[in-house]
N, C-alpha and C positions, 0 to 999 in steps of 0.2 A: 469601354474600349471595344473596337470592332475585330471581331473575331478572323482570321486568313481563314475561309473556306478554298480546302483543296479546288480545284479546276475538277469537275468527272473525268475527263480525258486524259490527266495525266495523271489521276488516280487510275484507272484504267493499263497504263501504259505503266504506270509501278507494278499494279496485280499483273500485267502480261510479263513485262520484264523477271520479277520473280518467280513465277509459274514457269517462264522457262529456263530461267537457271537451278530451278530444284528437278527439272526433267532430265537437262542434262546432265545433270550432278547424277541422276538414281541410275540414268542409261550407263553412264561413265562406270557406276560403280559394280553394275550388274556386267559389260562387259571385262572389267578387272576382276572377279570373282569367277568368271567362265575359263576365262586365259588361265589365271591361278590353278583352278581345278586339275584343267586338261595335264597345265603342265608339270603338276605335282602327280597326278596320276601317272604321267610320261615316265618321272624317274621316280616315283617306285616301283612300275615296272621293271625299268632298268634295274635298279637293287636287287631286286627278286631273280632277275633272269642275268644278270651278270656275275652280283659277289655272293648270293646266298645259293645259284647253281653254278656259278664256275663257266658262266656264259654259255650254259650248254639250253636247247627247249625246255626240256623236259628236266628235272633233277629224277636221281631214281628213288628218292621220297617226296615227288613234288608234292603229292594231292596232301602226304600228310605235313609236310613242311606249309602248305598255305593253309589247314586245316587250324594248327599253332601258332599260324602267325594273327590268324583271323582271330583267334580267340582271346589272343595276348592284346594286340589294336582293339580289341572292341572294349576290351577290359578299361583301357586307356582313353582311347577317345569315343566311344560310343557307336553309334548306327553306323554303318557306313563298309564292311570290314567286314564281311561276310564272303565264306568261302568263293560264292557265285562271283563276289565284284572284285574279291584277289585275283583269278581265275580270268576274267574281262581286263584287269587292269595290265596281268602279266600279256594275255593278247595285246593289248594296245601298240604294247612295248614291243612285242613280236613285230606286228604290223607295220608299225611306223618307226622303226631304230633304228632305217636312215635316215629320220627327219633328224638331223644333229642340228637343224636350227631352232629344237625346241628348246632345248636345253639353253643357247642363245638368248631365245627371251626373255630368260629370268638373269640373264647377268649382265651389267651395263659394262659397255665397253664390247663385250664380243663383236666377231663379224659373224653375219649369219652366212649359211653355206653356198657358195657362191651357186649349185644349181638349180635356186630357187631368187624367183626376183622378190621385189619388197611389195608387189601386188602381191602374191601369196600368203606372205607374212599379213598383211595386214587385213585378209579375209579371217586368217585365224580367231580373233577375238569374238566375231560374229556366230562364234559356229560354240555348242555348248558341251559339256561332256558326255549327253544323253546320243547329240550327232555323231559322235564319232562312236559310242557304243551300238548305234543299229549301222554304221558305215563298218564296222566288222564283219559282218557278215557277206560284204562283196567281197569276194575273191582277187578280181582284174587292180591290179594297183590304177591302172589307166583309167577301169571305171572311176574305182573310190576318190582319185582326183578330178575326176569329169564332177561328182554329185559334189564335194569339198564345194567347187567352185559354183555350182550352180545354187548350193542350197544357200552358200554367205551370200554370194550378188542377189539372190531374188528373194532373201531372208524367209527360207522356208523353214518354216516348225519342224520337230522330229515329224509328227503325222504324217505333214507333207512330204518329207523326205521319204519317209516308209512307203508312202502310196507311189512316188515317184520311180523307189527301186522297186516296188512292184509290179508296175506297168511297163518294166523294161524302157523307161527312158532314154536311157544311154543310146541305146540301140537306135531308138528311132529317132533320135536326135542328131545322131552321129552314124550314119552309115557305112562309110568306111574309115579305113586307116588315116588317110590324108585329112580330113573332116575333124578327125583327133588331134592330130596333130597341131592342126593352124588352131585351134581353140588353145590346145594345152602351151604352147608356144607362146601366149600370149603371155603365159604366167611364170614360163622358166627361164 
């Protein structure tokens, strides 16, 4: 009996076709782990800075209140949970606890906050928790959404982003107010 040898070609066209659905599959899976991250980090900040201080900055045993909390979480789940990333995480929260459509995209059915359009929402996934931990350090809400938007559309690595707020991009990107605005406008 004579053996079906495959075609090359559509042998070929099976190996491309599978090679790209296990790409997609691992990109899919790694931006669903970044979005998890961010947004798990979002509210445990929240926690921290709303029911374990009473919504206030600062608790007036914050350092030791996250000192205990760091030590109890690590006990629990491991790495991760060290005073420095309590400390970055209760910031996050500081930072961005008007973003209430974080909290949004972990629950099906919400609307997200109506002064953010669905381009914004949908840069988020792109963007990892490392970029919003060095996007702490811009002060300008206007900036930190100027580099959000530029590091998701031109998929720049934390590096790039670092070097990017280091050479004052913003600035000479955006010259004045109006320049800010028609960009940011685009996404609100």
């Amino acid at each position: 009996m004579l053996e079906n040898k495959p075609n090359i070609q559509q042998y070929e066209n099976l190996v491309s076709g599978i090679s790209k659905l296990l790409s997609d599959a691992k990109n899919n899976i790694a931006s669903t782990v970044n979005t998890t991250m961010v947004v798990t980090n979002w509210h445990i900040g929240q926690y921290i800075v709303e029911y374990e201080q009473g919504g206030k900055e600062r608790a007036e045993y914050g350092t030791q209140l996250l000192k205990r909390l760091s030590e109890d979480l690590t006990k629990v789940f491991g790495r991760g949970f060290s005073l420095r990333n309590l400390k970055l995480i209760r910031k996050f929260y500081l930072t961005y606890q008007n973003w209430s459509f974080i909290s949004a995209i972990s629950e099906k059915g919400q609307t997200l906050s109506a002064q953010f359009s669905d381009k914004v929402i949908a840069l988020l996934p792109r963007l990892t928790w490392s970029h919003f931990v060095r996007l702490l350090s811009v002060k300008d809400e206007n900036e930190r959404s100027f580099y959000i938007i530029e590091s998701a559309e031109n998929n720049w690595k934390e590096r790039e982003l670092d070097r990017q707020i280091f050479a004052n991009e913003y600035k000479l990107y955006l010259p004045n107010k109006k320049e800010l605005h028609k960009v940011l406008k685009q996404y609100i």
